[in-house]
Biopython code that builds the backbone (N, CA, C, O; Angstrom):
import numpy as np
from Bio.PDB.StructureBuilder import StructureBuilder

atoms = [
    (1, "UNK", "N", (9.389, 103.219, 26.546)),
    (1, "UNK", "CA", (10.383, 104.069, 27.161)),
    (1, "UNK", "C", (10.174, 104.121, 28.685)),
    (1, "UNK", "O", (11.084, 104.106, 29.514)),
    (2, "UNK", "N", (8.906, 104.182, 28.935)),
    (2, "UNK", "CA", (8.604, 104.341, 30.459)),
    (2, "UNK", "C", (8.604, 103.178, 31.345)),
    (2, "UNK", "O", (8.815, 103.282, 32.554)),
    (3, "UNK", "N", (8.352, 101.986, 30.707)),
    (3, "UNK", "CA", (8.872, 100.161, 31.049)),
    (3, "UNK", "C", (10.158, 100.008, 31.271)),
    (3, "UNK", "O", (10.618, 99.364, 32.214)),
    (4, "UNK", "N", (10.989, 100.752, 30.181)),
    (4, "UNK", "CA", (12.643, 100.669, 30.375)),
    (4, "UNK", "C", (13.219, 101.134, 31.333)),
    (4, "UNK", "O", (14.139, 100.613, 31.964)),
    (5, "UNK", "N", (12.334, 102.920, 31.641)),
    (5, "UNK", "CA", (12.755, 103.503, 33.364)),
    (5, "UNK", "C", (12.754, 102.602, 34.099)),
    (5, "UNK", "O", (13.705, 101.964, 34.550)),
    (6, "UNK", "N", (11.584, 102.488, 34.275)),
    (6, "UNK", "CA", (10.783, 101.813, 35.767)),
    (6, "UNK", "C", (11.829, 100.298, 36.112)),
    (6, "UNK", "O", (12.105, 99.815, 37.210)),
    (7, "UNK", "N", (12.086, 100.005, 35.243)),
    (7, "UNK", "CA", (12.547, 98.567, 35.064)),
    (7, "UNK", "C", (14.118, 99.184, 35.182)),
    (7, "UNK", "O", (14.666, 98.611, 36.123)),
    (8, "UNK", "N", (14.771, 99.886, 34.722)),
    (8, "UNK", "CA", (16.108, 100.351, 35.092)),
    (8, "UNK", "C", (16.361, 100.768, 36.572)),
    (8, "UNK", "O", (17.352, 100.552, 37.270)),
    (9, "UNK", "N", (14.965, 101.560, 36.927)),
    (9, "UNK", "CA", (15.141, 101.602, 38.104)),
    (9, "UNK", "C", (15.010, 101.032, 39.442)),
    (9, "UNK", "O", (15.530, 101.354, 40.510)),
    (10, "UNK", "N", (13.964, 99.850, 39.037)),
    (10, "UNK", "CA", (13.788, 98.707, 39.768)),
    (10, "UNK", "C", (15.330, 98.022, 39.835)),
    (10, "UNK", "O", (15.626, 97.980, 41.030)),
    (11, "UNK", "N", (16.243, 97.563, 39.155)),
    (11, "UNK", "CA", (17.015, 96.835, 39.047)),
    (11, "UNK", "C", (17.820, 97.463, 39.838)),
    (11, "UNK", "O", (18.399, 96.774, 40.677)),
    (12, "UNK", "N", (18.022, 98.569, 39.812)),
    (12, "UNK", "CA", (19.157, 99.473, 40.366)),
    (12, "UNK", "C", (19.303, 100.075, 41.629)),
    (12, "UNK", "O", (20.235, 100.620, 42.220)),
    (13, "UNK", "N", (17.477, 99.688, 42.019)),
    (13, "UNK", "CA", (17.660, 99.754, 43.961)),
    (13, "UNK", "C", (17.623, 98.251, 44.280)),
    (13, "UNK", "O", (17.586, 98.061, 45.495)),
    (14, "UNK", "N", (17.622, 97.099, 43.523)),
    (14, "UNK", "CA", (17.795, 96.094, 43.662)),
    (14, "UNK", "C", (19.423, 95.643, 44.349)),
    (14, "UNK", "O", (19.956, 95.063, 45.294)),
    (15, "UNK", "N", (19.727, 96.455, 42.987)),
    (15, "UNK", "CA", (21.472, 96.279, 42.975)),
    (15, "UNK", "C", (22.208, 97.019, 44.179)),
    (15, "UNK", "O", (23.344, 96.787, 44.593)),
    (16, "UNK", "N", (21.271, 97.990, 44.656)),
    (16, "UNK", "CA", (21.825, 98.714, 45.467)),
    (16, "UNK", "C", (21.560, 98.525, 47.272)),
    (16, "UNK", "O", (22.045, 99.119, 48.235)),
    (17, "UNK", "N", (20.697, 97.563, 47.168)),
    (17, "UNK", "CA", (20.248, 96.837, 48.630)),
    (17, "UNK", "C", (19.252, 97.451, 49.478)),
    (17, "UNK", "O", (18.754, 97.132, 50.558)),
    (18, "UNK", "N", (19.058, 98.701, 48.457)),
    (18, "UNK", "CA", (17.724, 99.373, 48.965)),
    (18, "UNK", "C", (16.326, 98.861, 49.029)),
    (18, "UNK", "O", (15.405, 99.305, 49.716)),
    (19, "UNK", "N", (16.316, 97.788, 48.145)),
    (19, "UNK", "CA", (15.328, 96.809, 47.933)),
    (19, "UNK", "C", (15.212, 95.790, 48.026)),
    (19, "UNK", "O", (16.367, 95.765, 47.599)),
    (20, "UNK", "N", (14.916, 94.587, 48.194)),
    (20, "UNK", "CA", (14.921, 93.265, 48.481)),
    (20, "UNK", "C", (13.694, 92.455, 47.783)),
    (20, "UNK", "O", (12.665, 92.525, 48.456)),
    (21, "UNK", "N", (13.601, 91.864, 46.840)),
    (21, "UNK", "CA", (12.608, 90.534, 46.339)),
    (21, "UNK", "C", (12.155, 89.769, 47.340)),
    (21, "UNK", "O", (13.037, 89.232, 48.011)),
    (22, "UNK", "N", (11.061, 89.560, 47.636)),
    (22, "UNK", "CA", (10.345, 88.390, 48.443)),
    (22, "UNK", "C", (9.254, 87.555, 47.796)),
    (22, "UNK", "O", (8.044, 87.698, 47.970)),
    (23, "UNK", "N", (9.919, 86.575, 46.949)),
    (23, "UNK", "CA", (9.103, 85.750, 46.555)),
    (23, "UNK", "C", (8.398, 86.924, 44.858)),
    (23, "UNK", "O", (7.340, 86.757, 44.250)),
    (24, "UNK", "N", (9.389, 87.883, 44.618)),
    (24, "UNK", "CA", (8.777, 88.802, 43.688)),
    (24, "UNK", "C", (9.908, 88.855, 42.687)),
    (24, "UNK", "O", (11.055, 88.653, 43.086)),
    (25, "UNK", "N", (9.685, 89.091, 41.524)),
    (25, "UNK", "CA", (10.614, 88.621, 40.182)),
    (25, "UNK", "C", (10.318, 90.096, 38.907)),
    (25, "UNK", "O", (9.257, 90.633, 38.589)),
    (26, "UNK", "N", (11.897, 90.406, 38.386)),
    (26, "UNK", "CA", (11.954, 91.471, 37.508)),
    (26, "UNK", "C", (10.846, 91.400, 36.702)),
    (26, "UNK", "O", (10.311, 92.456, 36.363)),
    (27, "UNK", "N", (10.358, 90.240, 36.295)),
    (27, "UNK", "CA", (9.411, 89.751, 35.250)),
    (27, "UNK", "C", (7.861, 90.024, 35.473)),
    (27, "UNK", "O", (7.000, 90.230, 34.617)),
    (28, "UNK", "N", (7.757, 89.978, 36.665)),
    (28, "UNK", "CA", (6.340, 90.296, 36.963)),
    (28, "UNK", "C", (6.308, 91.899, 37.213)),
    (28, "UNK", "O", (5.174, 92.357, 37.347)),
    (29, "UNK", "N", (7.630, 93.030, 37.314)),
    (29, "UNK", "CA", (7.390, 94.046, 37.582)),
    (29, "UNK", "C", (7.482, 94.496, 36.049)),
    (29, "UNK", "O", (6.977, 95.609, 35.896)),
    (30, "UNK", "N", (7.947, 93.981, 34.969)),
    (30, "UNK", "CA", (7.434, 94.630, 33.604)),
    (30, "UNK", "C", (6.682, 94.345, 33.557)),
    (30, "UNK", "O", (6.138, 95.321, 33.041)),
    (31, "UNK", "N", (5.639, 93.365, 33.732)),
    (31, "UNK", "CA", (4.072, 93.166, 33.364)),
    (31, "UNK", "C", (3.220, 93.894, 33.799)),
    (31, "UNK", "O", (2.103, 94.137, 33.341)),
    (32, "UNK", "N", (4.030, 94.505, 35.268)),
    (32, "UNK", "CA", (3.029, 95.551, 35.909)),
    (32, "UNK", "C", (3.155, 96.685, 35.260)),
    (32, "UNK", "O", (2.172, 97.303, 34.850)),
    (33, "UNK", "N", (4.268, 97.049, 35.110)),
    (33, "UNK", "CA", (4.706, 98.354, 34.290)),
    (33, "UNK", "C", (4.053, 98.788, 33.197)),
    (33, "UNK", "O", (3.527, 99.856, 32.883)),
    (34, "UNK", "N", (4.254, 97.298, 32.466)),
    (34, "UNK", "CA", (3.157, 97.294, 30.830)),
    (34, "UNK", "C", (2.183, 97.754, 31.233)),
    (34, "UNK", "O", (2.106, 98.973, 31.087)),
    (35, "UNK", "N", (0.887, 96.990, 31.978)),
    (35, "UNK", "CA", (-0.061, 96.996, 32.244)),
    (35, "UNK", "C", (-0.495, 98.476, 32.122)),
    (35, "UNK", "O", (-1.310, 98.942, 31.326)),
    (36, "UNK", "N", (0.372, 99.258, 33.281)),
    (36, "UNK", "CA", (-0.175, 100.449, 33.967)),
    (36, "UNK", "C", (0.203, 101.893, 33.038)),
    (36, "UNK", "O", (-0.170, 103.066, 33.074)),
    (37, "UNK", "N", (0.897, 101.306, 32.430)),
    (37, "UNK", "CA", (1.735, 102.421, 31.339)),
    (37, "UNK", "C", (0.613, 102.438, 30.449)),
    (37, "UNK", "O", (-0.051, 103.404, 30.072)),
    (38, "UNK", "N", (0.464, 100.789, 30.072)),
    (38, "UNK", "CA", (-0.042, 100.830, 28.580)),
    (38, "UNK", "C", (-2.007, 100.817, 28.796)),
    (38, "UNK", "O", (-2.794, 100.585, 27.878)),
    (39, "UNK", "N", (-2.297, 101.057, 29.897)),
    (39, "UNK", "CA", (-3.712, 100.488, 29.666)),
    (39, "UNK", "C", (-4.580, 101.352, 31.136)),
    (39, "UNK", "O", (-5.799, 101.507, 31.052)),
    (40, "UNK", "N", (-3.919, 101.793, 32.245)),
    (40, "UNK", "CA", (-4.190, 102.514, 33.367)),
    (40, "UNK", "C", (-4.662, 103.751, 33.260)),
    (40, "UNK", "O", (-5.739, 104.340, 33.349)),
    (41, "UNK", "N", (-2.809, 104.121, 32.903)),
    (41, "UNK", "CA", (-2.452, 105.431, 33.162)),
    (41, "UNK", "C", (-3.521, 106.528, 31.498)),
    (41, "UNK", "O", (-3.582, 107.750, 31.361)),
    (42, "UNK", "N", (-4.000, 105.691, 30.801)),
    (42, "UNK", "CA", (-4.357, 106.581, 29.707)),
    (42, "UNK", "C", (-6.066, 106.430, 30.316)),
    (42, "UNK", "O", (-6.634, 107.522, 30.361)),
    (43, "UNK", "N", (-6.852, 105.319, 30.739)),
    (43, "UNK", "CA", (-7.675, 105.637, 31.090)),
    (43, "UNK", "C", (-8.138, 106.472, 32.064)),
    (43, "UNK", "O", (-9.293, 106.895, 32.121)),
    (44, "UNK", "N", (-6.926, 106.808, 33.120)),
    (44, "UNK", "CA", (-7.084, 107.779, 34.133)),
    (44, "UNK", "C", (-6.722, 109.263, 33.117)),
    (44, "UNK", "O", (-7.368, 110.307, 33.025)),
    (45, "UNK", "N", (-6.212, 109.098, 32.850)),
    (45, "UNK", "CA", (-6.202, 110.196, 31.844)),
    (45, "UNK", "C", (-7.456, 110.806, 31.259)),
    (45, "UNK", "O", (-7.813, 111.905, 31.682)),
    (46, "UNK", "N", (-8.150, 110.192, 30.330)),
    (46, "UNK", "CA", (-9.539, 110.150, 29.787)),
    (46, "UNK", "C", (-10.124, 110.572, 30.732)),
    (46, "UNK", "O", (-10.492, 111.740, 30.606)),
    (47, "UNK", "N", (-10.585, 109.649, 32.484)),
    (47, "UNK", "CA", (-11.604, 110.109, 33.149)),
    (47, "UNK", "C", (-11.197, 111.459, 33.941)),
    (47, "UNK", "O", (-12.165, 112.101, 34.349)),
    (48, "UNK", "N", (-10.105, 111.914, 34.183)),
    (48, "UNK", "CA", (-9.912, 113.221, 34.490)),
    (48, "UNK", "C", (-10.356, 114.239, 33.371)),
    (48, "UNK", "O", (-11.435, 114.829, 33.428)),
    (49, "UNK", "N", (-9.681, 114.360, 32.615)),
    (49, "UNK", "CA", (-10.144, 115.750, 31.217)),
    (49, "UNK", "C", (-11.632, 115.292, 30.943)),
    (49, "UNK", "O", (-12.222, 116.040, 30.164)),
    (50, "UNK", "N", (-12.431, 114.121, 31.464)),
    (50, "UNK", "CA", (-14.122, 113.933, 30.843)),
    (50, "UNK", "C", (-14.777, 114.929, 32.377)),
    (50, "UNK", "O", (-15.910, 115.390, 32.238)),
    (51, "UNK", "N", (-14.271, 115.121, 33.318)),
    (51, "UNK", "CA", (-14.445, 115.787, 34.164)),
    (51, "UNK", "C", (-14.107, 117.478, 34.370)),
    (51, "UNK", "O", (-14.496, 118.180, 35.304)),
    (52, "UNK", "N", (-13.523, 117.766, 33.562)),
    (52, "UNK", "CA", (-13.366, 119.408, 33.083)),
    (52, "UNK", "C", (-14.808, 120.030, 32.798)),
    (52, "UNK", "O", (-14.915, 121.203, 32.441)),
]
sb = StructureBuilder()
sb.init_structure("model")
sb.init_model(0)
sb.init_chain("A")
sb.init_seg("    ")
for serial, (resi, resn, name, xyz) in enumerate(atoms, 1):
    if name == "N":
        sb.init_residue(resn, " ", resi, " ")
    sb.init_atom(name, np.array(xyz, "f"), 0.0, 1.0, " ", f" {name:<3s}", serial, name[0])
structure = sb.get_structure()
């Protein structure tokens, strides 16, 4: 769900000229998305609340 934002919203300042590609592709920004959604954002998670 949060790949589909990010990626809806990437496209859509794309579309909107607010943004510009340089040598950078929709494809590599879901991989980042995956990445950080699926494998980042939960370990930052973990090391914050192991710090309570």
């Amino acid at each position: 769900m949060f790949v589909l934002f990010s990626s809806l919203t990437d496209i859509g300042m794309k579309l909107s000229g607010y943004m510009i590609f340089h040598g950078w592709n929709l494809f590599y920004s879901v991989i980042v998305f995956f990445v950080t959604y699926a494998f980042l954002l939960p370990i930052h998670i973990r090391f914050i609340k192991s710090n309570e």
